[in-house]
N, C-alpha and C positions, 0 to 999 in steps of 0.2 A: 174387614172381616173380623169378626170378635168372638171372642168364647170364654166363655165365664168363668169360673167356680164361685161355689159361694159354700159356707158354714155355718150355724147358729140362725140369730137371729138377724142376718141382713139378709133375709131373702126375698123382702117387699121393696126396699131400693133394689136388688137386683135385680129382680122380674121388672120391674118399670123401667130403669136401664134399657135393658136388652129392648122389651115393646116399643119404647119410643125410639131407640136405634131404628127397630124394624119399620118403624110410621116414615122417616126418616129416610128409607131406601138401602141400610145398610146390611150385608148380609150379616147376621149374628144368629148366633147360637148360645144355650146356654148350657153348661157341659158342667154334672155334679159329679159327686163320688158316693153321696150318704143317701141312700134309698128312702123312698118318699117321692110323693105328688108335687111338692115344689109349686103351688098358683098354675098347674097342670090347665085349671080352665082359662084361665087369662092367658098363660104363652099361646096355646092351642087357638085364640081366638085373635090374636093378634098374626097367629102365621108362622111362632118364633121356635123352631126346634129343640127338642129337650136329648140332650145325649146322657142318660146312665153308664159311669164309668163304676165297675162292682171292683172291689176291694179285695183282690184273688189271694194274695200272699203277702202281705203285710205293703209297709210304706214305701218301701223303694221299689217295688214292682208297681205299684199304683203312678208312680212319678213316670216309671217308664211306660206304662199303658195310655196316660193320658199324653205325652210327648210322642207317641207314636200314634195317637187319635190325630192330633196338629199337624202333623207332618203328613195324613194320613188327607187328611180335607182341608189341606193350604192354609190353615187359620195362619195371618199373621200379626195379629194382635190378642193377648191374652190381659183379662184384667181379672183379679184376683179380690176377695173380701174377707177380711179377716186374718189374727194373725198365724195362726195356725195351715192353713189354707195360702197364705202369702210364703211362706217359708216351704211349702210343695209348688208353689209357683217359680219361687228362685230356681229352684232343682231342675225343673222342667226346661225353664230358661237355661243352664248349663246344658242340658241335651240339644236344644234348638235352640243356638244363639241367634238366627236370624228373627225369631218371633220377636215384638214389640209388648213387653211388659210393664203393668201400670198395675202395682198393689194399692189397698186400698187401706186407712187403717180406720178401726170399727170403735176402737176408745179410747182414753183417756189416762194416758200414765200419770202417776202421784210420783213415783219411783223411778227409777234405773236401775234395773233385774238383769241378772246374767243371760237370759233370754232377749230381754231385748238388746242390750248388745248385741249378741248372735243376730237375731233380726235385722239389725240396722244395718250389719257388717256384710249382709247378705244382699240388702236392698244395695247397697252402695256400690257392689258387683253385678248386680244384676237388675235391676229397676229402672227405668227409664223416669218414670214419674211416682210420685208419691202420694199418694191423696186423702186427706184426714177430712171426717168428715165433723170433726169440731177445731175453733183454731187453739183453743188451749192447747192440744195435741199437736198441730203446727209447729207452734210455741218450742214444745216440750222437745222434738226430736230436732228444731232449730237450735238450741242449745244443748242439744247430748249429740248430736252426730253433725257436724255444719256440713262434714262432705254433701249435705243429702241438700244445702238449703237451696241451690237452685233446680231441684227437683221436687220442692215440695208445692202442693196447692191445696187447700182447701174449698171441701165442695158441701155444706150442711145436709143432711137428711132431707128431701121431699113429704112434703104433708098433703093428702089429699083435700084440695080445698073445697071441692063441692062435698063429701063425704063431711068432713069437719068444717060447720058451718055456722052461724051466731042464729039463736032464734030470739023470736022475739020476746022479753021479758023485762018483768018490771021488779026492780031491785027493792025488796022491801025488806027492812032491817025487823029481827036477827036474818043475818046473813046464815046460808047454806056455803061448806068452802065441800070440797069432794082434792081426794088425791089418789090419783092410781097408778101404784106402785105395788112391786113385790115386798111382804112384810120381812124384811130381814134389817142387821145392824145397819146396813151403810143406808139403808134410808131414812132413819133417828126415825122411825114410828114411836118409839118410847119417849122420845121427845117431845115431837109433837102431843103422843096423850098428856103429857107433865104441862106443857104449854098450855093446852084447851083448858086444865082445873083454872085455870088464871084469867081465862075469856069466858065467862057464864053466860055473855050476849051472841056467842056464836054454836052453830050445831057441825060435828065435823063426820064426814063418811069417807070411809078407806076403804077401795076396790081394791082387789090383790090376791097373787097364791099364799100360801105359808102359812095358812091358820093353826094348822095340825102343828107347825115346828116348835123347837122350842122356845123361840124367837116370837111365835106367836101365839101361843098361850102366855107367855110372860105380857106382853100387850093387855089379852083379855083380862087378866088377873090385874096388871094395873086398873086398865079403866074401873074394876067392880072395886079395887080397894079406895079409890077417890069417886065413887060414885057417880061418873058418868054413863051410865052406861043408856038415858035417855038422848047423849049429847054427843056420844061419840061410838059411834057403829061400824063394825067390821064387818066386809062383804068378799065373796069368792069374785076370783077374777071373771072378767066380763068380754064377750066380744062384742057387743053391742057399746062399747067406749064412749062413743058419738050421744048417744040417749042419756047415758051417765052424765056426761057434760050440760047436756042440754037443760038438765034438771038442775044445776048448782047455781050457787051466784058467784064464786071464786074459787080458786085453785091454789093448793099447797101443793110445795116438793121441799120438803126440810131436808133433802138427804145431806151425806158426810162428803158425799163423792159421784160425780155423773162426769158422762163426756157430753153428747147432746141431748139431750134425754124426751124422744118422740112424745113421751105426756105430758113435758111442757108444751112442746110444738104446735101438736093438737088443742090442747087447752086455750092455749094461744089466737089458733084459728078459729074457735068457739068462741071466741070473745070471753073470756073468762079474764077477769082482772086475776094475776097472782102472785103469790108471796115464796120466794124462795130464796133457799141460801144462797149465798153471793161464793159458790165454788165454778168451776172450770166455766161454760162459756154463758151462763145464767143471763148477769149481767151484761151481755148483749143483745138479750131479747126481752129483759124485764127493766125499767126505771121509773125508781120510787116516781113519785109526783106525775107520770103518766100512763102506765098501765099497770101498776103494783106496787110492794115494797119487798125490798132485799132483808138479808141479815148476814150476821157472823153466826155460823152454825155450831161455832167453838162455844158462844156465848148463850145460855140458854136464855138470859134474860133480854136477849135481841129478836129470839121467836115470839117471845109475849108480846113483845113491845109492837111487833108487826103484825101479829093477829089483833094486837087492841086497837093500831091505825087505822086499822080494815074496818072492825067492829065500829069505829067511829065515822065512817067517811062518808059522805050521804049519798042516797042513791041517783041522784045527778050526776055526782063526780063517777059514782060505779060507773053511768053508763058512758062517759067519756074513757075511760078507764078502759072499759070493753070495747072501744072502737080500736081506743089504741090501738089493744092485742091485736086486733082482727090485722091492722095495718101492718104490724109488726111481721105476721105469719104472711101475708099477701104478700112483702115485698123482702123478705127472705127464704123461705118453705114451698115454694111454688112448683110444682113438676117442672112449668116451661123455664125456670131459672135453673135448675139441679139439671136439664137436658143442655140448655145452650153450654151449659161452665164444662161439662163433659166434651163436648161438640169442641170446643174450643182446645181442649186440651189433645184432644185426638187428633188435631187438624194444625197441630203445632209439633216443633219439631220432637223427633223421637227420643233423645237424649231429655229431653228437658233444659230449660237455661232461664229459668223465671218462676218464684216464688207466688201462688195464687193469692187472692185476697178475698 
């Protein structure tokens, strides 16, 4: 029996979670805090109950409303996403020591913050398992908290593979690269524009919020003071993601900083050849010389140099390139691989005593 919480933006791995529990035969539940439909039509169509827990007086009431929901419908298994949400999950676990808790972690530390210590110190009393869903993060809480290392596993993001799919197309150079990301600092958009003045054989399109900030008027005003602006276009974010891909020939992510970051993943399953900096887990699903090139994102002169490989690579090699990916995304990003590693981890002991891989 499972019961959820979720936070922000993991609420597409968690709803899949929960569904494919329920395909599965498992009783779950998903049980929030933050009002909203939450993929209301997809639980609802799977069978998979949604419990609203409202926020009556502040945070230590909400710990004890949802520890008395548990205790209330026998859940004894709680897994938790996010860290905000994992640190009300501890608390709850201290109310109901006999529940089985499995937080989940959603990024990517650069640092060791006073919070995360708190976090870790909190998992290490109360977590059963740990689950990072990039291994840099693995990595990261394996060398700041070892108590935790035989608790930890790593389980990546799920991509929809029929939803994010390669269509058929014919690579003809100048190449289209598309990237969709939010316009702020940690995804070097200014960079990237500084890069494109220096590839005049390629056209670039950024999906994304933050046009209005000032993060992205600065953007806009580059592109017009080096005159791109037939070459390098900015667009409101998009749900239709899938169509965006469908129309590029490759994919940029110049950012400073990601954990796993879902528009590679997707890109990936589109068969989209891409170019991205070589930070946190990149380089395990991109390699030069078969479906992309990396760079040092320190280095501005490592972005040009990987948009001019591109610009030069012909479209034969593109479309080897885009199998890659596709192979890539098929045999890491899968629902039925993100369900079994889950499965496996529930179906092992409750303490934990094994590091995932």
């Amino acid at each position: 029996m499972i019961a959820s919480l979720r936070l922000g933006g993991a609420e597409r791995q968690l709803a899949g979670l929960a569904c494919m529990l329920k395909a599965a035969g498992e009783d779950v539940e998903v049980l929030t805090y933050r009002d909203g439909d939450f993929y209301k039509g997809e639980l609802e169509a799977a069978g998979v109950p949604h419990c609203f827990v409202p926020q009556r007086a502040g945070e230590v009431q909400l710990v004890r409303d949802i520890a008395s929901h548990l205790r209330a419908t026998g859940r004894d298994t709680l897994i938790s996403f996010l860290a905000g949400t994992n640190l009300k999950a501890c608390l709850v676990k201290r109310l109901c020591p006999g529940v089985r808790l499995i937080v989940s972690e959603r990024n990517c530390n650069t640092s060791l913050l006073p919070h995360d210590v708190l976090r870790f110190s909190l998992y290490r009393k109360y977590a059963g398992q740990v689950v990072c869903n990039c291994y840099a993060q693995t990595e990261f809480i394996r060398r700041h908290a070892p108590a935790l290392r035989g608790r930890l596993y790593t389980i990546p993001n799920f991509t929809d593979l029929q939803l994010f799919k390669p269509v058929s197309r014919e690579f003809r150079q100048p190449y289209r690269v598309v990237t969709t990301a939010r316009l702020d600092s940690r995804k070097n958009a200014l960079g990237l524009i500084r890069a494109a003045a220096q590839c005049p054989s390629l056209s670039f399109d950024w999906y994304g919020a933050g046009e209005d900030t000032c993060y992205g008027r600065r953007c806009r005003q580059l592109i017009a003071r080096l005159g791109l602006e037939d070459r390098f276009r900015i667009h409101p974010s998009t749900r239709d993601v899938a169509h965006v891909y469908s129309a590029a020939d490759a994919f940029c992510l110049p950012s400073f900083y990601e954990g796993t970051p879902n528009a590679l993943t997707e890109a990936l399953a589109c068969g989209l050849p891409a170019v991205c900096s070589e930070v946190s887990d990149n380089g395990r699903y991109v390699t030069g010389g078969k479906n992309g090139f990396l760079f040092n994102v320190r280095n501005p002169k490592e972005l040009v140099r990987a948009l001019q490989d591109l610009a030069a690579t012909e479209p034969q090699i593109m479309k080897e390139y885009a199998s890659g990916s596709r192979r890539t995304a098929e045999s890491s990003f899968s629902k039925k691989l993100f369900f079994e590693r889950y499965m496996d981890l529930l179906r092992g002991p409750a303490g934990g005593t094994k590091s995932g891989t």
